[in-house]
C-alpha positions as CSV (number, residue, x, y, z in Angstrom):
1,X,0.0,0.0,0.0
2,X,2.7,2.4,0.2
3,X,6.7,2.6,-2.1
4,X,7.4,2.2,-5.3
5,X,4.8,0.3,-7.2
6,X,5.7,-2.8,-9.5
7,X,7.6,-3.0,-12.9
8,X,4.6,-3.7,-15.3
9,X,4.2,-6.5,-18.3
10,X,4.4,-3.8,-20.7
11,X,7.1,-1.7,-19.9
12,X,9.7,-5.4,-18.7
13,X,8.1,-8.3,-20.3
14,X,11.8,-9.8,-19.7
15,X,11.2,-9.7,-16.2
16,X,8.2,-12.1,-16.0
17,X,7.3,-14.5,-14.2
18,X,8.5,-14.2,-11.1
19,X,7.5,-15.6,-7.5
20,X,6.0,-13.1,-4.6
21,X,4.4,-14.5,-1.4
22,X,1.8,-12.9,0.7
23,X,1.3,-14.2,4.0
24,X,2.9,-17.5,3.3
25,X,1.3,-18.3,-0.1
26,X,3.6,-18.1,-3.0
27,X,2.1,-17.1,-5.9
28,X,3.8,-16.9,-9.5
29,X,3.2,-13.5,-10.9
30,X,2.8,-13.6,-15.0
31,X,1.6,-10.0,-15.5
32,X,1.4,-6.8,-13.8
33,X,-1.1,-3.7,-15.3
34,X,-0.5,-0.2,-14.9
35,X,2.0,1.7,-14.3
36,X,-0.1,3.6,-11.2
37,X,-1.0,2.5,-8.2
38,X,-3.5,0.5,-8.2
39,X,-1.9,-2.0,-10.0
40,X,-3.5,-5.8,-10.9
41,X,-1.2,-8.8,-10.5
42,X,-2.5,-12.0,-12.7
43,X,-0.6,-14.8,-10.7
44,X,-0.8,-18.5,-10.1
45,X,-2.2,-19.3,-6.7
46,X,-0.7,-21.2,-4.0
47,X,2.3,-22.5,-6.1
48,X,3.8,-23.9,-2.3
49,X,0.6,-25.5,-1.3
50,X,-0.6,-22.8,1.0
51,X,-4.3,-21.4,0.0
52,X,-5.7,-18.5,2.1
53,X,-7.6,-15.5,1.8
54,X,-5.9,-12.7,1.9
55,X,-7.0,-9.0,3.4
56,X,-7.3,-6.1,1.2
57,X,-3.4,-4.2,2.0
58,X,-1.8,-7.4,2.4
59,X,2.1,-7.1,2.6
60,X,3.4,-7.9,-0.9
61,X,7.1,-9.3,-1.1
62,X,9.2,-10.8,-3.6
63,X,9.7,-14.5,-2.6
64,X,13.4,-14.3,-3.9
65,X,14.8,-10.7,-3.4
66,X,17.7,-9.5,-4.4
67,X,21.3,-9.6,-2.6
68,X,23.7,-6.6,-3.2
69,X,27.2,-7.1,-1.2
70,X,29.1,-4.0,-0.4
């Protein structure tokens, strides 16, 4: 609900799929819309097994982030 929002589909098609998770279910994310928040995610559910519901403001995190040494 708040930062940056998302790289979309249309601007890094490169960049796509990639896995998120939101209160322990992973989802695979194929597309993202709009460049604006609000954005729509198209995703596959429950890729680890886990299915919930999930509340509207969720926490939204990359499953894999990246690592930068310094």
């Amino acid at each position: 609900t708040s930062g940056p929002v998302w790289v979309t589909t249309a601007a890094n098609a490169a960049e796509f799929p990639f896995d998120i998770m939101v209160g322990g279910e992973v989802m695979t994310v194929t597309a993202i819309t709009s460049a604006t928040s609000p954005q729509t995610f198209t995703c596959t559910r429950s890729v680890n097994g886990v299915v919930k519901t999930h509340a509207t403001g969720a926490d939204v995190r990359l499953l894999q982030p990246a690592i930068i040494g310094l």
